[in-house]
N, C-alpha and C positions, 0 to 999 in steps of 0.2 A: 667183249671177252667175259666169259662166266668164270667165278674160281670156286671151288669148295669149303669146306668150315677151315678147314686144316690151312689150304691155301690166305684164304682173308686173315687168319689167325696171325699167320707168318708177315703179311702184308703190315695189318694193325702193332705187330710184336707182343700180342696176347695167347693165353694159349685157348686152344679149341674150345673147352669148356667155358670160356667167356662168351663166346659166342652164341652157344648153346643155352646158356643162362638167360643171358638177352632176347634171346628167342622166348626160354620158358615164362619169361614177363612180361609179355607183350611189347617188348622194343620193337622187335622186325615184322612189324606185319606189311611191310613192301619185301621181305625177300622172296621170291617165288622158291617153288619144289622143281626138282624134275618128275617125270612121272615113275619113281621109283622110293620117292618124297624124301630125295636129297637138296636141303638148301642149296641155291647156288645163288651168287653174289654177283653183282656186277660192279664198274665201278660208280654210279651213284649210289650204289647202295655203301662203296666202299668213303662215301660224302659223307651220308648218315650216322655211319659208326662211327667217324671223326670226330662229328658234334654229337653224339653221345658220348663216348671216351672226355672231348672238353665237358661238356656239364657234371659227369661224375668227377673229373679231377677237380669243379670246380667245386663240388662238394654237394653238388645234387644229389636226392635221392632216387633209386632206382623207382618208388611210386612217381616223384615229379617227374622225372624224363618218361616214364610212361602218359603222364599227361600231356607234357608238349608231344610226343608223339600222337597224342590222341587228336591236340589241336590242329597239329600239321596236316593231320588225313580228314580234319574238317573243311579245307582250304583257305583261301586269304580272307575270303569274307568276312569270315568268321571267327578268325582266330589269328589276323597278320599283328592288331595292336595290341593284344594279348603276349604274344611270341618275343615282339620287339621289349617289352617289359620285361619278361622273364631275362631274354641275354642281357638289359640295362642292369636289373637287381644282383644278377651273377656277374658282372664285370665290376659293381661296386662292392662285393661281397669278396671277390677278388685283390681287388687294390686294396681292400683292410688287411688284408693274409697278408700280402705283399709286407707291406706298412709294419705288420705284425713280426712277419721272419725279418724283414730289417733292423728292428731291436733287438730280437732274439739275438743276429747275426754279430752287430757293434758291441753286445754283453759278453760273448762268445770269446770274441775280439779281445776284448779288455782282460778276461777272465786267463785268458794264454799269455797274454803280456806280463798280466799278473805274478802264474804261478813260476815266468820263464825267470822272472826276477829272483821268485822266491830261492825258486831250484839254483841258479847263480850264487844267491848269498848263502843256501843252505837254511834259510829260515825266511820266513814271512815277516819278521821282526819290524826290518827297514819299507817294504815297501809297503805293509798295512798303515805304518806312518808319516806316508806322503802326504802334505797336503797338495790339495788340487793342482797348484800352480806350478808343483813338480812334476807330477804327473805326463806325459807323453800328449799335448795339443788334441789328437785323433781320439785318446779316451778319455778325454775332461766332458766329454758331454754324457756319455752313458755313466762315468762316478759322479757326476752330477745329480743324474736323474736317481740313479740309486740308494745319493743322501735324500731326494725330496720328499723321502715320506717321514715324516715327526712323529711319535705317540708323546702327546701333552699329558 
């Protein structure tokens, strides 16, 4: 089945203009035209976009995913241990972000407990002067971390 820009846009949940863009960078140079030189997409192409969309959420940039594109239309010879590198360094690049918004997410955490207390007492008084062992089990480790830094 062939779909149009409009149509994959809808498929993908982007709008047309993403499309279009990836086009104008050299991403798609497997989508063919009709002879009227309307993209039409099939669904491996609708593969493609996927792992594009993954590499840019993983924080690719649009020149790198142009390179692995470049590599993939050189074929396995010549670019499979190459490929398999790039998704290894984007999956580790990944699981730091991960790792990353998980603190983000326990400080976040703590920072509501916080202020639910404050808002409770009317003041920040009492719960700025917890010390740790009062403190709620779940947020001793990010008030933890947050004492660990000293200026001597």
């Amino acid at each position: 089945m062939l779909y149009t820009v409009g149509e994959m846009a809808k498929i993908l949940g982007v709008p047309p203009s993403t499309l279009r863009y990836y086009d104008k960078e050299g991403l798609l140079p497997f989508v063919e035209r009709s002879s009227g030189g309307i993209r039409m997409f099939t669904e491996k192409d609708h593969e493609w976009l996927k792992v594009i969309e993954c590499l840019k959420q993983s924080g690719l940039s649009i020149k790198d995913i142009r390179s692995f594109i470049d590599m993939a239309m050189q074929g396995d010879e010549a670019s499979l241990k190459k490929r398999l590198a790039l998704f290894q360094a984007r999956r580790e690049a990944v699981k730091k972000q991960i790792e990353d918004m998980r603190e983000t997410l326990e400080l976040l955490e703590f920072k509501c407990w916080y202020y639910e207390q404050a808002v409770q007492d009317g003041t920040e008084e009492r719960v700025r002067s917890l010390s740790l062992d009062e403190i709620p089990g779940q947020y001793r480790n990010i008030k933890g971390k947050m004492k660990a830094v000293h200026t001597d």
